[in-house]
N, C-alpha and C positions, 0 to 999 in steps of 0.2 A: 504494500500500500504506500503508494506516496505522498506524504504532507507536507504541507507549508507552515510551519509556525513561524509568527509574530509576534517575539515578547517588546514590550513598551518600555519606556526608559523609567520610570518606577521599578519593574522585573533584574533590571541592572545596575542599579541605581550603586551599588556597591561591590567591592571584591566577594563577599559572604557572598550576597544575591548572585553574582554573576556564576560561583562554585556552586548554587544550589540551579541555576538554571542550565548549569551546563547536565547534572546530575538528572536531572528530568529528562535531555535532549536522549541522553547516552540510555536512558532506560526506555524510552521509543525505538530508539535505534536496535536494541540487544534483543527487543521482539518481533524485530524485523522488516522495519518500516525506513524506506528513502525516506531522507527530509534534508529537504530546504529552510531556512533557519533566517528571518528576516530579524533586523534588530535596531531598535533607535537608541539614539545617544545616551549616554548616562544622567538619568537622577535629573538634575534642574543646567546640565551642562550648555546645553541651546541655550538659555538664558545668559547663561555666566557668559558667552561668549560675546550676546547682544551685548552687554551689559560693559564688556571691555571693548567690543567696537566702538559704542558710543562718547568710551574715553579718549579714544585716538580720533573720532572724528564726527561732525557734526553733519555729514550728509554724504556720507559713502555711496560709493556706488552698488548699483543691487549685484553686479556681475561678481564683486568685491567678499561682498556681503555670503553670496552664495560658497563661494571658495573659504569662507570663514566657517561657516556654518555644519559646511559638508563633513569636516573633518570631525567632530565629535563622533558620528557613526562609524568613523574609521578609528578612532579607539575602541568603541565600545567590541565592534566584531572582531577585532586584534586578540583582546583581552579573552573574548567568550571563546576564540576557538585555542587559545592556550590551555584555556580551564579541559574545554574537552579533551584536546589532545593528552592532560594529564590521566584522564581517565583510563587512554587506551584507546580512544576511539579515532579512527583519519578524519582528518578534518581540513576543513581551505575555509580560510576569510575572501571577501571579493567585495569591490565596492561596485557601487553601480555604473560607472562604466565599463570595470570586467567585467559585467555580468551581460553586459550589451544591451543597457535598458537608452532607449532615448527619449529623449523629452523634446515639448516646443522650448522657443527660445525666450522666453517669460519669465527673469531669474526672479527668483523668490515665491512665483505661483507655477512655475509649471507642471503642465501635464505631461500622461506616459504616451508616449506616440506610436511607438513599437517594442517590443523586448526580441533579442535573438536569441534563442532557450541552447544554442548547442556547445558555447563553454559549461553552462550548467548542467546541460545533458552529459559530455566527456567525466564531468568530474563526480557525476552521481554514477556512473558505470563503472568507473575504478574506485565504487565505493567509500567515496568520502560526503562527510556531513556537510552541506556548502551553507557556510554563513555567508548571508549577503546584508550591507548597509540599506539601510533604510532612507528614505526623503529624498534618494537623491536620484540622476543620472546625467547624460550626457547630451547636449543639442547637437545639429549637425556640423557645427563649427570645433566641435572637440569639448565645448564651454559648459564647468560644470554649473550645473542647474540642481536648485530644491522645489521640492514640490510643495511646500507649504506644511502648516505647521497640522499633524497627523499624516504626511504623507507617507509611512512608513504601514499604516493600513494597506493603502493603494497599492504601494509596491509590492505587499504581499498577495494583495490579490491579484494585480497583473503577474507576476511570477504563478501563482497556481492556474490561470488562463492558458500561459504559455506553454504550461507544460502538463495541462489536464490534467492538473492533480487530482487525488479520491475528495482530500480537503482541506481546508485550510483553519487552522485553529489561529485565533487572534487573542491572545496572553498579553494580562491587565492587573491592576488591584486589585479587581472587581472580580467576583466569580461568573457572570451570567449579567445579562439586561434586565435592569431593575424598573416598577412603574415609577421613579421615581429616584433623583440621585440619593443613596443612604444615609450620606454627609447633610441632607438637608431634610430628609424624612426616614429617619430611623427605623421605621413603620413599613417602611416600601417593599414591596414585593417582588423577587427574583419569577421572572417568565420562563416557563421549561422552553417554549418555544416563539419567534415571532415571522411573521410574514417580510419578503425584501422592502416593501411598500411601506410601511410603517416604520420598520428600523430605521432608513430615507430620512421618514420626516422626524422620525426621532433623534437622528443624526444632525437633518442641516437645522435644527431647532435648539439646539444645545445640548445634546446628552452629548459626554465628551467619550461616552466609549468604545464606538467606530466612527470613524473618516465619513462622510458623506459621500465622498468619489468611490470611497470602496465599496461601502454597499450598493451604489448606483452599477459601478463594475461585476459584481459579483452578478447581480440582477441580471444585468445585460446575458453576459453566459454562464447563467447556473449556476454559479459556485457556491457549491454550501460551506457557510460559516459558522464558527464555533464560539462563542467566546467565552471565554476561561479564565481563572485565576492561575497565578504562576507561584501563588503560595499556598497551595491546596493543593486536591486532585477529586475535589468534588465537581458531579458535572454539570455545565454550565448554560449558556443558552444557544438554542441552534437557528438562526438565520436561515428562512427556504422560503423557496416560493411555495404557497398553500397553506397556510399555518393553521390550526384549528383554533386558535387563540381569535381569528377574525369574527369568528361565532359567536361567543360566546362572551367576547365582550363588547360594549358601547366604545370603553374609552381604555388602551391600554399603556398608554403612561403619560407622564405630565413634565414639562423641562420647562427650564431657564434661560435663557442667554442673555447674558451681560455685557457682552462683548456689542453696542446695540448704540446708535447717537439717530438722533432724530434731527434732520435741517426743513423748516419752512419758508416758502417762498410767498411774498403777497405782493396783492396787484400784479399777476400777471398778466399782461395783454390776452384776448381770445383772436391768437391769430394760426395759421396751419401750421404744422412742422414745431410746434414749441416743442412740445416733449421728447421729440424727437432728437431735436438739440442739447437739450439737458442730457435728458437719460445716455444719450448715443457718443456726449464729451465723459460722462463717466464712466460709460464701459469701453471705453479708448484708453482710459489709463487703468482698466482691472479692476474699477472699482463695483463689486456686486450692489443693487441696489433691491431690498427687500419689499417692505411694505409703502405701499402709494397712496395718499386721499388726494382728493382733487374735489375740491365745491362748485356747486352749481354758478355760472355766469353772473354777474354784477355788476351794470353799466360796464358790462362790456371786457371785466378785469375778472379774476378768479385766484384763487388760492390754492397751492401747493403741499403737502407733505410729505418726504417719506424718511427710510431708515434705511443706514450702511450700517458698518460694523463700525466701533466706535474707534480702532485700528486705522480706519482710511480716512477719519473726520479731516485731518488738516488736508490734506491731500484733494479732499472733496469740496472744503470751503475755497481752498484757491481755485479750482475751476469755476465754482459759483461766481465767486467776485469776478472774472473774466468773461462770467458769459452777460453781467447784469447788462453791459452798455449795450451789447450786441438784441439783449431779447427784450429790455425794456422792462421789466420789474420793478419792483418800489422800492421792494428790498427784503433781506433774510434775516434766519436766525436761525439757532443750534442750541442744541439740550442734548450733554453726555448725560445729564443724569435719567436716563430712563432703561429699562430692561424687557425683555420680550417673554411672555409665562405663556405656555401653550399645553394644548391636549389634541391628542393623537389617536386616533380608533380606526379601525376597519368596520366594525360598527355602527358610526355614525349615519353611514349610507342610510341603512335602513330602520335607525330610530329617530325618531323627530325629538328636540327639546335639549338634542345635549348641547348644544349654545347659551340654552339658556341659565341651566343648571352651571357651568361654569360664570357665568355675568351674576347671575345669584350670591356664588359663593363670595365672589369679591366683594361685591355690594351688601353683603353682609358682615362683611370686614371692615367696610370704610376704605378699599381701594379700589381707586379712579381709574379708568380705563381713559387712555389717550387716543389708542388707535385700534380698530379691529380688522383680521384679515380672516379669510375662510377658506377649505377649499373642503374634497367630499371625505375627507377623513384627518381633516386640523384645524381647530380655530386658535387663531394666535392673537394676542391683546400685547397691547405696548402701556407700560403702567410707570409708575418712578423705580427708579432702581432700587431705593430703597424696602420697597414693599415685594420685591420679588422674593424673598425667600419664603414672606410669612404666606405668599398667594401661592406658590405653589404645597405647602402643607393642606390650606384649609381647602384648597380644588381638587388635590388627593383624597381627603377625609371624605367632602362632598360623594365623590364617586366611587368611594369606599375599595378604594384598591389594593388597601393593606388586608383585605379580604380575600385575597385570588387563594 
């Protein structure tokens, strides 16, 4: 059987962790299983890294930036295939351009464009464990490229794509997807199983414990996923298409994102092509843009809102100030202080009311809803930052999830 594991930089975070997770590889391995071995950097190392760039410089380049970045993974899988090696097991490190992964030329967000699976293939037929770096690979310029921050998901899951793996197990803190992060509803419930579609919106909504590209990946072609703790060996939640979970509940989890800035624009002219402008200058420079309101016409002018990540806010207010003379606006403004609390069901489809049940529960807290977005299986509300944590306990409790 061949798998893919992905342990997360929590799983490595230390020499102990890294000798316990080489310990788990080698006990796969001794039952008889290929594996491919994905792995992100150590513990809060990405960070320390931003953290010293920012010392040496006040506006690096991303090309710069990525070549800073990449190298933590290239520790971490040095160190993991030492551990093993000690065990007795063959083993190879590879970063992502040996492994032949390419990406677009987008440093800091890029995507996987292709992987060439047959250094990985050579080195899994003379039987060795191939540790491969995470977040990273190669553009066609040679130029190494990150894929953004969980891309060490993705590249686990394009590596099981490439090489049609049985599965790919994705190793965390967490044992399993919870309704619920634990750190914030101690109450929450671990899902034996959940649908690609949900995981999705569970994903690009805040649960931090798959990648959004990778479940969207995975979905694409089949890849069933696992996700695991790497300090246990209890089992955990399985990612597939068909989940029985769609059944049988309305709502099956509830997330946060903080990471969340809200800019409005007022008085804008009703003229053709506005939004096109706007939206079409932000996503010219990567910038996602989330939820949208737009009010009804008013002598002739109209109002604006929506939300980026609260990561691209400066990046986004200077394109605003640039576009004001061009589109005629009155003028803007910005609030990081705000957070996005959402629920997630397969369910919803076919019961009416669960909108409301969640607008209840807030309103029965005394938290304000800013914005609302919908679609056939998430309603999401944009509320003050501050009030996120306490909203997604009481929208939990509401939907009684600590019940599964």
């Amino acid at each position: 059987m061949l798998i893919v594991q992905k342990y997360g930089g929590s799983s490595v975070a230390n020499p102990e962790r890294i000798r316990n997770v080489a310990n788990r590889i080698v006990k796969a391995r001794n039952e008889g299983h290929d594996l491919v071995i994905v792995v992100s950097a150590m513990g809060d190392t990405t960070d320390d890294l931003i953290s010293l760039m920012k010392q040496v410089s006040n506006n690096p380049s991303e090309r710069e930036k990525d070549m800073l970045l990449s190298t933590g993974e290239q520790v971490s899988i040095a160190l993991l295939s030492m551990a093993i090696k000690d065990l007795g097991c063959d083993v190879v490190s590879l970063t992502g351009a040996q492994v032949g992964i390419k990406t677009t030329n987008i440093h800091t967000k890029a995507k996987i464009a292709s992987v060439n699976e047959q250094r990985l293939q050579l080195e899994l037929d003379q039987g060795n464990v191939v540790v491969v770096a995470g977040f990273q690979g190669v553009d066609d310029d040679n130029n190494i490229t990150t894929l953004g921050r969980g891309g060490s998901d993705t590249t686990a899951v394009a590596l099981a794509v490439a090489l049609k793996a049985d599965l790919c197990e994705i190793y965390t803190d967490v044992d399993g997807v919870y309704t619920a992060d634990p750190r914030v509803v101690p109450e929450a419930s671990k899902l034996p199983s959940i649908s690609y579609d949900e995981m999705l919106e569970l994903a690009s909504l805040g649960a931090q414990v798959l990648h959004p590209r990778s479940v969207e990946l995975a979905k694409l072609y089949g890849v069933t996923l696992q996700v695991r703790s790497s300090f246990n060996f209890t089992v955990g939640t399985v990612v597939q298409e068909g989940s029985k979970m769609e059944k049988d509940l309305m709502v099956t989890g509830v997330t946060q994102d903080t990471n969340t800035a809200k800019i409005g624009l007022f008085n804008i002219p009703v003229k053709k092509r506005i939004a096109f402008k706007i939206f079409g200058a932000l996503s010219s420079a990567n910038i996602n843009v989330d939820i949208i309101v737009q009010s009804a016409a008013h002598n002739n002018v109209k109002d604006m809102s929506f939300t980026i990540a609260r990561s691209d806010l400066q990046k986004a207010l200077r394109i605003i100030e640039w576009l004001q003379p061009e589109i005629g606006f009155a003028g803007y403004t910005h609030d990081e202080d705000v957070a996005k609390v959402s629920i997630v069901g397969a369910g919803m489809i076919s019961n009416s009311g669960v909108a409301t049940m969640m607008f209840e529960a807030l309103a029965d807290n005394d938290i304000s809803i800013e914005m609302i977005t919908t679609s056939e299986i998430k309603v999401s509300c944009i509320i003050k930052d501050s009030d996120a944590a306490k909203a997604v306990k009481v929208i939990h409790e509401k939907f009684q999830l600590d019940q599964i």
